[in-house]
Backbone bond lengths (Angstrom), bond angles and torsions (degrees), N, CA, C in turn:
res aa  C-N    CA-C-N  psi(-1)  N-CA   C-N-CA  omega(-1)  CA-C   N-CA-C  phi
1 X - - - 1.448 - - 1.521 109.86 -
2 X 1.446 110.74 158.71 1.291 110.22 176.48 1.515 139.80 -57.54
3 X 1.265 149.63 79.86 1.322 132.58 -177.92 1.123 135.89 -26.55
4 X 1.300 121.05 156.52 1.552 123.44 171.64 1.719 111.54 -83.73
5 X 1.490 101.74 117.06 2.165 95.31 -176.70 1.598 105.43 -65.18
6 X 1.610 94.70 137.22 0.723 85.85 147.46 1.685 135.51 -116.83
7 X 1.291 132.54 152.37 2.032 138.14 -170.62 1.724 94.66 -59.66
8 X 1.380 115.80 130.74 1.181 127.02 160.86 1.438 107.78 -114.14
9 X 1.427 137.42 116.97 1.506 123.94 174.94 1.790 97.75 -107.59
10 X 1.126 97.94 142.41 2.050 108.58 158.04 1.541 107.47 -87.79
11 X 0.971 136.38 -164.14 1.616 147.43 162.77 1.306 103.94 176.93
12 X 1.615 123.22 146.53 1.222 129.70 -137.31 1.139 126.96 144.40
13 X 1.503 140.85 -176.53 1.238 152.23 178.56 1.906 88.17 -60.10
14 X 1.447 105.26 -53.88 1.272 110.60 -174.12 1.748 123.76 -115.26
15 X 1.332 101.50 122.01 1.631 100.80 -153.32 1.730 94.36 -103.69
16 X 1.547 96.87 149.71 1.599 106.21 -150.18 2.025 95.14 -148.65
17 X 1.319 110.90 85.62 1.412 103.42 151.94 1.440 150.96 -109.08
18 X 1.307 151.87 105.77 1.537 112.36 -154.97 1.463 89.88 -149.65
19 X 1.556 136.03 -166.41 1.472 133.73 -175.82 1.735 85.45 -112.23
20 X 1.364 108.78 165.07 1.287 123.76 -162.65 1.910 106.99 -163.82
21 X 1.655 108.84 139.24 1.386 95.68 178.47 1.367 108.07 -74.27
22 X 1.529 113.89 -176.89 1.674 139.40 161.62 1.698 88.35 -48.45
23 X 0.901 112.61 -80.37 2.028 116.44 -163.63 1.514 96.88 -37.60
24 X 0.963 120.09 -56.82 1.586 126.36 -168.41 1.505 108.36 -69.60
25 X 1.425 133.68 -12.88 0.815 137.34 -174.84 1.724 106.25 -94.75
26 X 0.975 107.12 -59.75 1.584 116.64 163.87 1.422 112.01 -53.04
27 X 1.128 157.89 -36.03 1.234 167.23 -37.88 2.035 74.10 159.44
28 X 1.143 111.33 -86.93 1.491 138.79 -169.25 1.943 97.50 -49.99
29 X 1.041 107.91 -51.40 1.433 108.10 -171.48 1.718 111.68 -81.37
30 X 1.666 117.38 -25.13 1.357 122.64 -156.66 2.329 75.65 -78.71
31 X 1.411 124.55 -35.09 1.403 127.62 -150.81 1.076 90.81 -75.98
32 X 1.725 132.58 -42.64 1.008 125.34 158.80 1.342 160.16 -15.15
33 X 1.458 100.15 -56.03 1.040 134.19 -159.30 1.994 99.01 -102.81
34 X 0.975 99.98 -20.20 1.530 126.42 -155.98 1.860 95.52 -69.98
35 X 1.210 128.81 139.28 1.916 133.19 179.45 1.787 89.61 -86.99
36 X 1.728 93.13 110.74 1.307 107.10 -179.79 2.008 110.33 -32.39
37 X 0.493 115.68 -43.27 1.600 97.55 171.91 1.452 142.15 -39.53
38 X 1.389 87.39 -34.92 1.299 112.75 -144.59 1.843 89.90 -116.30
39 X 1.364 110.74 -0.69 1.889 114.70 -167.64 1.544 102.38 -75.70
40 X 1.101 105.26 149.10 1.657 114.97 -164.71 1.457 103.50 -151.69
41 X 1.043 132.27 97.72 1.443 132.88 -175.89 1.618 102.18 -105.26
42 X 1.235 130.04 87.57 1.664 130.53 -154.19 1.227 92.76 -116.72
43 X 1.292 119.90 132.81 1.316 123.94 177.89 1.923 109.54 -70.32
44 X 1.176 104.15 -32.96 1.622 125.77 -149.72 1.812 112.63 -76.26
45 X 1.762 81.34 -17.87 2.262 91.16 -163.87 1.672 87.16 -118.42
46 X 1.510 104.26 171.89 0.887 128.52 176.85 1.602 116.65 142.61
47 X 1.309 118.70 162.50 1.582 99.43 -179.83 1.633 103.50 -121.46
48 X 1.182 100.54 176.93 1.619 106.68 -164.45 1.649 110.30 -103.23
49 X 1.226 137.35 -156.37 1.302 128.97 -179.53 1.757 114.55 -61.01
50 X 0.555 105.63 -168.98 1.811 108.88 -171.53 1.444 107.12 0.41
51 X 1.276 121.88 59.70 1.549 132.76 169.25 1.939 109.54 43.20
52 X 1.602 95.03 41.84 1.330 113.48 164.47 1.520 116.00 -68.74
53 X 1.568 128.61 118.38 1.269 106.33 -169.19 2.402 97.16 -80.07
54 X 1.465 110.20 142.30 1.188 101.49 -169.93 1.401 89.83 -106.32
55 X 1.877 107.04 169.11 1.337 111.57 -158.84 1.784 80.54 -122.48
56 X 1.309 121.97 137.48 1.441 125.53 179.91 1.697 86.25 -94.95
57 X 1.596 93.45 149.70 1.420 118.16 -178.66 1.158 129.08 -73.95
58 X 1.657 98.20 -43.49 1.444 122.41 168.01 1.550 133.38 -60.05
59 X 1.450 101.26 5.22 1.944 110.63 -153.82 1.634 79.30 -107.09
60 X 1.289 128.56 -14.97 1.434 126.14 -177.24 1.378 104.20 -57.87
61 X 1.883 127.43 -29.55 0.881 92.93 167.19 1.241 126.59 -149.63
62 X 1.783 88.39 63.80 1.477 139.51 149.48 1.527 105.87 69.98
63 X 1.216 117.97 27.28 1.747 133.12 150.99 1.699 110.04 -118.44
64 X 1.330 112.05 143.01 1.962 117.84 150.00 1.616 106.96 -69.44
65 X 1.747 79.71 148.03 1.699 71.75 -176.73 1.999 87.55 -110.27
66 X 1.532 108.86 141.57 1.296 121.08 -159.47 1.757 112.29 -78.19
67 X 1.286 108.43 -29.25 1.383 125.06 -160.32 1.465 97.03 -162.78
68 X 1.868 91.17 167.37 1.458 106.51 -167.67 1.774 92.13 -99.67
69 X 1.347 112.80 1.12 1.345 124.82 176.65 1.627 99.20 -68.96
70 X 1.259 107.97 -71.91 1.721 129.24 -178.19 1.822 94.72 -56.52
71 X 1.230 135.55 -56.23 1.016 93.22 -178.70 1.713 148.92 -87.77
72 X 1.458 76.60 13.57 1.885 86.90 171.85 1.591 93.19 -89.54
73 X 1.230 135.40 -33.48 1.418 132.28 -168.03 1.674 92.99 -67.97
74 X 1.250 112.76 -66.35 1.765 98.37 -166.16 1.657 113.09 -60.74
75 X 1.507 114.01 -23.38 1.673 96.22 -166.06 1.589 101.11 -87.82
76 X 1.153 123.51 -1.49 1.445 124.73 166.53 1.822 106.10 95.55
77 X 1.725 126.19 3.80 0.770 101.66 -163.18 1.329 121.75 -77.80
78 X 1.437 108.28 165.51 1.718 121.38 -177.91 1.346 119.32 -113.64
79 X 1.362 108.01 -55.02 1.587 120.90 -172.96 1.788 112.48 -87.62
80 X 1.216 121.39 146.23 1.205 119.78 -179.93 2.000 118.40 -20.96
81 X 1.759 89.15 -75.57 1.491 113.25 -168.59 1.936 97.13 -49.07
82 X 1.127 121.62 -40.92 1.264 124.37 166.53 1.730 131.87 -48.81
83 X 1.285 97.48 -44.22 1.716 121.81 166.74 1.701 104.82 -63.78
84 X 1.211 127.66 -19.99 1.130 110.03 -133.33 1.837 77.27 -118.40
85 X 1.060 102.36 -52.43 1.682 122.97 148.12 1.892 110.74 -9.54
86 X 1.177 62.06 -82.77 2.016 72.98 -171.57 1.537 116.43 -65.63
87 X 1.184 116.47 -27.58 1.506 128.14 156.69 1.056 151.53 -50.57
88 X 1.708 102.54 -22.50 1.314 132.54 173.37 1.008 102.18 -79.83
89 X 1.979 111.33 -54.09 1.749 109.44 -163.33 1.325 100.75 -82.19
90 X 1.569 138.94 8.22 1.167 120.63 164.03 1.622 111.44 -94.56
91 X 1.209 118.45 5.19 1.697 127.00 -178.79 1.595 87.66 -81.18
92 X 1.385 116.66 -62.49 1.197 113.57 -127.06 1.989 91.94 -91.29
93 X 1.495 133.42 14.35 1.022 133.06 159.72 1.474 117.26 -79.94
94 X 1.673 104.05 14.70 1.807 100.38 163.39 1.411 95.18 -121.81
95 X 1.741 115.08 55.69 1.282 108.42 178.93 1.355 149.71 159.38
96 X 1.497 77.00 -103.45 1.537 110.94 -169.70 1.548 101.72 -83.87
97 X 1.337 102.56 166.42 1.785 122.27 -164.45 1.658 96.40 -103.09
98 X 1.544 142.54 -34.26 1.380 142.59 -157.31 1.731 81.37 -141.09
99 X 1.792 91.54 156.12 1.313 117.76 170.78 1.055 111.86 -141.33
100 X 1.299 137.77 134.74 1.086 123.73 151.85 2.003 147.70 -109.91
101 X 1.308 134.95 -174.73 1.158 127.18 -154.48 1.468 120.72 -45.30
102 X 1.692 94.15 -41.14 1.722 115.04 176.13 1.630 110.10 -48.30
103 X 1.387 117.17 -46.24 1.501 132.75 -173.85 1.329 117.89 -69.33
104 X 1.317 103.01 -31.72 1.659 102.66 175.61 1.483 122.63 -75.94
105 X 1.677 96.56 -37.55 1.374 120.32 -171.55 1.662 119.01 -64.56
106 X 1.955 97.86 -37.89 1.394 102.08 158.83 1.202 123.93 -58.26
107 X 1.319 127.14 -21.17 1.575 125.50 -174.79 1.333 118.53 -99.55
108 X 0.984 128.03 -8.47 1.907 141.39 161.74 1.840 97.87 -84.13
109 X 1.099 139.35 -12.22 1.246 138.98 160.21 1.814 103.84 -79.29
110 X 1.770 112.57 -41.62 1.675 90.54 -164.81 1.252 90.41 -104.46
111 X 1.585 145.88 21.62 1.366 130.64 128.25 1.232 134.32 -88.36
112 X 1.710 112.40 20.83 1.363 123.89 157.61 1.573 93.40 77.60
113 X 1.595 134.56 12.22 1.541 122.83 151.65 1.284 118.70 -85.06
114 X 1.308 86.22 165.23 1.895 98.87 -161.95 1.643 80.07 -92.32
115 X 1.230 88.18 142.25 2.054 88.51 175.77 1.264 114.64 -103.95
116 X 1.859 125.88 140.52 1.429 129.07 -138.93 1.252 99.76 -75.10
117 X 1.437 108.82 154.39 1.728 120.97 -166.46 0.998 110.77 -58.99
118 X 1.841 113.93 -44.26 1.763 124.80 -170.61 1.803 88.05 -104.87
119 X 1.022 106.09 93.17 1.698 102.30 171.87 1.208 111.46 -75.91
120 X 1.399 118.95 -27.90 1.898 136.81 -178.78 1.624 85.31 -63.03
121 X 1.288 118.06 -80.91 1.470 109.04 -172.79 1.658 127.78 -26.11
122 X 1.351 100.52 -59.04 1.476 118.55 -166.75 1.870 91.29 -55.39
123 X 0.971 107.97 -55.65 1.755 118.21 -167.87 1.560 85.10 -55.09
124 X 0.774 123.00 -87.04 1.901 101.64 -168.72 0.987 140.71 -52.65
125 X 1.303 111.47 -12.73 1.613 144.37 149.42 1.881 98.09 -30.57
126 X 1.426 86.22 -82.91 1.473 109.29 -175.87 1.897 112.05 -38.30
127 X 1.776 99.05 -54.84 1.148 93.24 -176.84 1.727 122.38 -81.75
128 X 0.999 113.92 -0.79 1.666 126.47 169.36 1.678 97.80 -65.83
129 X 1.161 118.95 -60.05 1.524 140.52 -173.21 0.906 91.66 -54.83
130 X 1.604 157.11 -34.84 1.276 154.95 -176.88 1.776 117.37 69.87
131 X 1.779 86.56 46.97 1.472 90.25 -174.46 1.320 104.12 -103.71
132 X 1.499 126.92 -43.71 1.238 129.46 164.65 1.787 112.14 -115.17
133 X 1.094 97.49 160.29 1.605 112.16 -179.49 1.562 134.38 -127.64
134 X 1.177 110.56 126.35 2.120 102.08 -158.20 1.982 102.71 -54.75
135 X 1.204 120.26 160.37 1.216 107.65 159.20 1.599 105.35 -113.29
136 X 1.624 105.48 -125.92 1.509 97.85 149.06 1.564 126.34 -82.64
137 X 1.721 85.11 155.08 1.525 99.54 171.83 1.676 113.51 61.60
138 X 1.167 121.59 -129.15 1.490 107.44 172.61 1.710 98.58 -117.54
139 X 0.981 126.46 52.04 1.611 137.74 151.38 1.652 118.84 -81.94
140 X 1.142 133.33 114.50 1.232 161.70 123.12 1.616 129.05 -38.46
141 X 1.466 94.57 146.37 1.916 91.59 -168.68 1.579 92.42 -159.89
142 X 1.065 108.05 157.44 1.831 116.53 -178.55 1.553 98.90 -105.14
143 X 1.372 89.77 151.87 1.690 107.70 174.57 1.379 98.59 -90.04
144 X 2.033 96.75 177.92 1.198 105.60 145.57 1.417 152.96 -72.36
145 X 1.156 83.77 10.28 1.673 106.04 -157.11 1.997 111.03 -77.11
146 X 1.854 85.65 -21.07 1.293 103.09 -172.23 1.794 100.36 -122.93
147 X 1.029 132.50 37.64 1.334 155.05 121.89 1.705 112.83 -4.30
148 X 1.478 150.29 81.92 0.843 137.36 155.64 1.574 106.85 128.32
149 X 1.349 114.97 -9.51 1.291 121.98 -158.05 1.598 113.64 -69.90
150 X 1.146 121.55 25.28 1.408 130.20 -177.92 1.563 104.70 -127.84
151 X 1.665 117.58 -1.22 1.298 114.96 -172.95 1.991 105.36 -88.65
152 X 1.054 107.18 32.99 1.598 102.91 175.61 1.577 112.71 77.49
153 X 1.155 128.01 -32.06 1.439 136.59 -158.15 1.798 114.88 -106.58
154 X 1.581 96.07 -14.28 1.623 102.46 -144.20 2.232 96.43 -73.17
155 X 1.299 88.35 138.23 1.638 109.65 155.55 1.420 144.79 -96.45
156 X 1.477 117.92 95.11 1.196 88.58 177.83 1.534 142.90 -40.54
157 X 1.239 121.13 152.01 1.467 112.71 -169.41 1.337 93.77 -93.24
158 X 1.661 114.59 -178.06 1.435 100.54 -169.04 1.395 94.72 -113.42
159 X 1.291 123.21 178.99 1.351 128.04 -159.63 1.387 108.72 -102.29
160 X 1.645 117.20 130.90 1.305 115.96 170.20 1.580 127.65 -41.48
161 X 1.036 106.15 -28.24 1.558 123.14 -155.00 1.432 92.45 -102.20
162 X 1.181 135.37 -24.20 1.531 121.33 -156.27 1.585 115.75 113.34
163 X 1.102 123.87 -36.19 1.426 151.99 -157.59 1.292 138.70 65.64
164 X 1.076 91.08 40.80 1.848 122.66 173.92 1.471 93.27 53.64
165 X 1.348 104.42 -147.15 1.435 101.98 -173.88 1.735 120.37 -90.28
166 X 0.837 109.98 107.67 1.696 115.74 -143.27 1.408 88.60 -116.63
167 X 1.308 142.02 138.99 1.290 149.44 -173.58 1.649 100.36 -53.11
168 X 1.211 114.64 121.26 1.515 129.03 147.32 1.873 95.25 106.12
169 X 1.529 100.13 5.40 1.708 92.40 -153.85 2.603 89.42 -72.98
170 X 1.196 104.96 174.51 1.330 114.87 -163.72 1.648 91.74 -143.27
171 X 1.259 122.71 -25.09 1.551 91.80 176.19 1.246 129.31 -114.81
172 X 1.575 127.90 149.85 1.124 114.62 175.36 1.274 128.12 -45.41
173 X 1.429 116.43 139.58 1.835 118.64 142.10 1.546 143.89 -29.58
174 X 0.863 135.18 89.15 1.556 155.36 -170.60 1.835 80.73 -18.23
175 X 0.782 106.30 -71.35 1.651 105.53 -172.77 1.587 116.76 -59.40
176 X 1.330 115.20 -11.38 1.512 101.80 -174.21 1.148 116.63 -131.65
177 X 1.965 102.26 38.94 1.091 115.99 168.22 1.181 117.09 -78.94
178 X 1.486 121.88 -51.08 1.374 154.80 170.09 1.626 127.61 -59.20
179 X 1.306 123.52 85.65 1.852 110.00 176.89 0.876 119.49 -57.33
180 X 1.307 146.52 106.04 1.608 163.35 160.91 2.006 89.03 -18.46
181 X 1.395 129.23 124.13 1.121 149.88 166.64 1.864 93.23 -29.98
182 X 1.576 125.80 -75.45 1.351 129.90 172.24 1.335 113.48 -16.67
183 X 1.360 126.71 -49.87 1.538 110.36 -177.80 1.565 101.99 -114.55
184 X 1.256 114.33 43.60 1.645 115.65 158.93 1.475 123.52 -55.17
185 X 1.414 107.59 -15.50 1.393 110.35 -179.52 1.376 137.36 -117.12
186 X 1.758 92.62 22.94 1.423 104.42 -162.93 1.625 90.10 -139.54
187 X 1.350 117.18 142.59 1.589 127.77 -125.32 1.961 71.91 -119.70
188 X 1.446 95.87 -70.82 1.845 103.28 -158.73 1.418 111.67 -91.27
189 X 1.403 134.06 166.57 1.578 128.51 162.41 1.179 118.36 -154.88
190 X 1.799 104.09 90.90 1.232 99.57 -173.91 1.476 130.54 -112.69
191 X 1.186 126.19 152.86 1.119 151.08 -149.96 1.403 106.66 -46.20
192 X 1.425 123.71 -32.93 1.515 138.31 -170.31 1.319 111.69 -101.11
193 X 1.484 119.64 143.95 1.359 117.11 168.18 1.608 113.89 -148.62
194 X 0.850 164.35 160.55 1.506 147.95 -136.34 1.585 86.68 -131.69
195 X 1.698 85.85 146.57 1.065 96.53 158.84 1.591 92.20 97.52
196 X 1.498 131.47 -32.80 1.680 139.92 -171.74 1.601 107.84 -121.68
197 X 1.441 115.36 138.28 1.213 94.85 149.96 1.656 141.05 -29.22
198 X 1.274 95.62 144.66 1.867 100.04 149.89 1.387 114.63 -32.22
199 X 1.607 127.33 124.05 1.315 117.38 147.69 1.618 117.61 -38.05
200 X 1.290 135.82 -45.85 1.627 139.93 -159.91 1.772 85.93 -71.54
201 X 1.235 128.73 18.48 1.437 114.82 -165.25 2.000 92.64 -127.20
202 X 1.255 92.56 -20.22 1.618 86.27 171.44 1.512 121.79 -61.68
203 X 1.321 128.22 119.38 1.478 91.81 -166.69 2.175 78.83 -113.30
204 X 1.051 118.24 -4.39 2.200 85.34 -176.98 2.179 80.56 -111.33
205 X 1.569 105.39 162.95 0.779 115.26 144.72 0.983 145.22 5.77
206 X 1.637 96.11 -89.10 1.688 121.92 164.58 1.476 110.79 -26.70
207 X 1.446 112.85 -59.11 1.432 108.11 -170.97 1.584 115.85 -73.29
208 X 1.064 96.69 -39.75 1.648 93.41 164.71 1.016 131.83 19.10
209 X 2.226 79.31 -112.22 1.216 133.31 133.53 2.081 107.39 10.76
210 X 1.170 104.77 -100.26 1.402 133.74 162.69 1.493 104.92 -5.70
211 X 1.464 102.01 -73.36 1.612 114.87 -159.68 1.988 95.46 -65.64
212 X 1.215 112.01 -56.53 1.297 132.56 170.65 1.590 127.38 -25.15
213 X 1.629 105.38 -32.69 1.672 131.73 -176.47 1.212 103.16 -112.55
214 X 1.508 114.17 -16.60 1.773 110.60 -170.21 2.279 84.03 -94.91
215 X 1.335 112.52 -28.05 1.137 104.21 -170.71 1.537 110.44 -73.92
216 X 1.473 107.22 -34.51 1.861 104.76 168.57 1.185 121.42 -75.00
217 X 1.104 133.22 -24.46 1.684 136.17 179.70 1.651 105.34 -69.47
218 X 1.309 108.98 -44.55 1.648 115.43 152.91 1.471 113.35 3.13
219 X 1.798 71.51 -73.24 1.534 91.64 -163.19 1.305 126.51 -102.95
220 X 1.137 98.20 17.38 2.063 104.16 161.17 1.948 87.14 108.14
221 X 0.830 101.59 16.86 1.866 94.49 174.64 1.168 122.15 -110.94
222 X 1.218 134.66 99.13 1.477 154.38 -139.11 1.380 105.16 -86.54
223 X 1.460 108.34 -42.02 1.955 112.50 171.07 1.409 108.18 -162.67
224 X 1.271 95.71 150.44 1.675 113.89 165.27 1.501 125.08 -103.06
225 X 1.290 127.95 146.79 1.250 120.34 163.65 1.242 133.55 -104.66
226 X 1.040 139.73 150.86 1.250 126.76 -161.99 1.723 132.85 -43.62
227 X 0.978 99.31 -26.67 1.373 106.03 174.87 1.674 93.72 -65.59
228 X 1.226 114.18 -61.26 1.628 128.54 -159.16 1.976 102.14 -57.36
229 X 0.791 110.60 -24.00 1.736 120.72 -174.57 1.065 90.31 -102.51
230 X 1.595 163.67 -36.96 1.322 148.87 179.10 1.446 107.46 -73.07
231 X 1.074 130.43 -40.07 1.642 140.17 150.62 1.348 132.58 -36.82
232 X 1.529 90.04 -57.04 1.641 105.26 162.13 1.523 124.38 -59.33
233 X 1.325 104.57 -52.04 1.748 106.94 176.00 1.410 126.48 -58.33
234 X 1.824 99.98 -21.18 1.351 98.43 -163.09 1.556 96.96 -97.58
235 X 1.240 128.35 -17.70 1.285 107.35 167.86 1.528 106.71 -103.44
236 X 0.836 129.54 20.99 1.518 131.12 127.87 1.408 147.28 -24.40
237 X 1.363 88.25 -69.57 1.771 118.46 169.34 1.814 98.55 154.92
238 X 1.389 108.45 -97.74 1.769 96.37 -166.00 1.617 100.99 -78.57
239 X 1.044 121.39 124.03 1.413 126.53 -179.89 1.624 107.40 -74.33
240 X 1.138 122.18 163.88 1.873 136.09 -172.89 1.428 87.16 -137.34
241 X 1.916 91.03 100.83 2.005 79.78 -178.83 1.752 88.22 -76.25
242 X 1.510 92.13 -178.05 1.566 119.05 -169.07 1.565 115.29 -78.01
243 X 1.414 111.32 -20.16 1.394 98.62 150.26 2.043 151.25 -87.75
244 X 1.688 71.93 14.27 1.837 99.28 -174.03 1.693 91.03 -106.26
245 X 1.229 133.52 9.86 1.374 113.92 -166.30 1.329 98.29 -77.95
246 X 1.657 110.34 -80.14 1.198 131.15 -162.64 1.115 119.69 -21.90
247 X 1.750 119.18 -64.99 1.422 128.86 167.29 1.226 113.81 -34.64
248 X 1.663 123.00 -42.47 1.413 123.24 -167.93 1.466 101.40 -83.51
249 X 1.599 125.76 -26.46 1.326 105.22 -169.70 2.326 98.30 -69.22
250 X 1.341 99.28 -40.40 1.210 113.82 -172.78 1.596 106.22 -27.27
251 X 1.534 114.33 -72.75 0.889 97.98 165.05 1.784 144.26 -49.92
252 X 1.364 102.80 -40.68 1.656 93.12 174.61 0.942 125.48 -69.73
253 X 1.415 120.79 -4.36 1.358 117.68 156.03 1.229 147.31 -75.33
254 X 1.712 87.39 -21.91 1.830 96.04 178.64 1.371 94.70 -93.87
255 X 1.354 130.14 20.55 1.440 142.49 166.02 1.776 120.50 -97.03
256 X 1.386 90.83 -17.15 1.950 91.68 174.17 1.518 79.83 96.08
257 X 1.652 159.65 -25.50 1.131 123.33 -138.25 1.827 97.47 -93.65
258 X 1.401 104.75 -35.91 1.347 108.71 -152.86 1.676 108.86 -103.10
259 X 1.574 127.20 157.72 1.796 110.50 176.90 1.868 67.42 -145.18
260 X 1.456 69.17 169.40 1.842 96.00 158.91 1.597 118.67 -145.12
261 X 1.123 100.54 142.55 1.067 131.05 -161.31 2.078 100.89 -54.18
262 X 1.303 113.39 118.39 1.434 117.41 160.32 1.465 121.47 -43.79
263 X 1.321 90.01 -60.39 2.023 99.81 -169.01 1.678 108.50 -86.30
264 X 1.272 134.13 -29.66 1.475 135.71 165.86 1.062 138.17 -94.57
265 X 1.798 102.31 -17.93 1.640 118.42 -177.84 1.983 99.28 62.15
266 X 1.005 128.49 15.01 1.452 119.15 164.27 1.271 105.96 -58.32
267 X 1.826 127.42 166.66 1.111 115.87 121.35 1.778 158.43 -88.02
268 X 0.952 123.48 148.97 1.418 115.90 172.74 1.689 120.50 -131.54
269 X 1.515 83.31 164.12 1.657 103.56 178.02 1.351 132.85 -88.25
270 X 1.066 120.88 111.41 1.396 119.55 -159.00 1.359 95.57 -81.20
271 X 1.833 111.45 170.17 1.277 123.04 161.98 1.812 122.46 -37.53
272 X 1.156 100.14 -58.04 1.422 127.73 173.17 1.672 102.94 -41.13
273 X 0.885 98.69 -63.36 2.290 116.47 -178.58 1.895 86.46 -79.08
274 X 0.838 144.86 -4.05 1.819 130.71 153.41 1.371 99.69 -87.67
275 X 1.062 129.88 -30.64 1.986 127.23 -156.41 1.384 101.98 -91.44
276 X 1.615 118.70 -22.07 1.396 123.06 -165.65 1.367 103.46 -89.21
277 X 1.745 117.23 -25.36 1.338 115.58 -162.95 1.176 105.65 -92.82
278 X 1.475 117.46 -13.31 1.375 142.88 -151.34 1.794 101.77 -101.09
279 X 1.184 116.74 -18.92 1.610 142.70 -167.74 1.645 91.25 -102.96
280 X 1.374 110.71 -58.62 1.549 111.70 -176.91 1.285 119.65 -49.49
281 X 1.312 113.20 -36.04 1.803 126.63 172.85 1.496 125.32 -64.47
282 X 1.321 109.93 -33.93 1.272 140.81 170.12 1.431 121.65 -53.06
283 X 1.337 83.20 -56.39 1.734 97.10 177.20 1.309 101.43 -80.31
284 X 1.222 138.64 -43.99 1.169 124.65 -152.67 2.214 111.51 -76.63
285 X 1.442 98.30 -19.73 1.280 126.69 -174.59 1.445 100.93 -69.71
């Protein structure tokens, strides 16, 4: 999982601040400490939590990557969900197995990109494309799919799905061609509902999900099924394709928020999953 950075400052002729992992920190202090001869400041070694030796990601293909500059330059990316892509797997070569949003976001700041307006979007973008995948909580992890992508040559593959809503894309979603029969009777769907945050404010799944079941019960709709909530989200704003549900209901359930239905197998929102979303607004106010 991701670490907490920690700030290293220099001071000096030449002044030097930035956030930095645990590995890099040890890494920084072991060079230190080290009889100038013998000092080795290696980007490549280091060990991981409980003197785990860790395997860098990036050695797959058998260079460090130097900067978050260099690694948007070698993986070729162009489009947001792509940037965001290559950013991750350059986090996670000090390490770690998951990244998350905060981590990426720092690194489109120290390659001087402006980071994308709907970052929620782009991230499902990505994970529709089946380039990265949620774990827990709001943790992130790269596939194989993106295997090599630092070797100068690499292509993105193209996305099963279409690539959700991917900057400049013009056609609909295979799924959101069709209104699920359940909301045959409901004309508009908008993003706001009183009393809850903004949907554009959900930022994992899970909540979605949540906001998504709290928006049909609204309206006299007791549960959705998965198909019917992948539909729903996506004309929403960030869609929860239908193979990210389950996991997500999993959790809200062992959370009190979420049940499913005996006789339909839909899902629904419990009291508990209204009070939480209802808390989320609160705070955010």
């Amino acid at each position: 999982m991701s670490e907490k950075p920690i700030t290293i400052t220099i001071a000096g002729k030449v002044g030097y601040e930035d956030q930095i992992t645990v590995a890099q920190a040890a890494r920084i202090i072991a060079f230190l400490n080290a009889e100038e001869d013998n000092a080795s400041l290696s980007p490549d070694l280091g060990e991981g939590p409980g003197d785990v030796p860790r395997h860098n990601t990036a050695k797959k293909s058998g260079r460090t990557i130097g900067s978050a500059r260099e690694a948007l330059d070698l993986s070729g990316a162009k489009t947001n969900p792509e940037k965001i892509v290559a950013l991750g797997q350059y986090v996670l070569q000090d390490g770690g197995e998951t990244f998350k949003v905060e981590d990426v976001k720092a690194q489109f700041r120290r390659a001087r990109e402006t980071a994308p307006a709907n970052f929620s979007r782009d991230m499902t973008t990505a994970v529709q494309a089946g380039w990265i995948a949620q774990g827990d909580g709001d943790e992130y992890y790269v596939t194989n799919k993106i295997q090599g992508i630092f070797d100068g040559d690499f292509k993105f593959p193209k996305s099963n799905s279409g690539g959700g809503r991917s900057r400049g894309a013009t056609k609909t979603s295979a799924k959101a061609k069709t209104k699920p029969d359940v909301f045959a009777g409901i004309d508009e769907f908008p993003n706001r509902m009183d009393g809850v945050p903004a949907y554009s404010k959900m930022k994992t799944d899970k909540d979605r999900l949540l906001w998504a079941l709290h928006f049909a019960k609204a309206r006299d709709i007791k549960g959705l099924a998965n198909k019917d909530l992948a539909w729903l989200t996506d004309h929403l704003g960030a869609g929860v394709p239908n193979g990210n549900i389950t996991a997500n209901f999993n959790r809200a359930k062992s959370a009190g928020y979420m049940n499913r239905s005996t006789v339909d197998q839909t899902l629904r929102i419990t009291p508990e999953g209204e009070a939480y979303l209802k808390a989320f607004g609160a705070a955010e106010s």
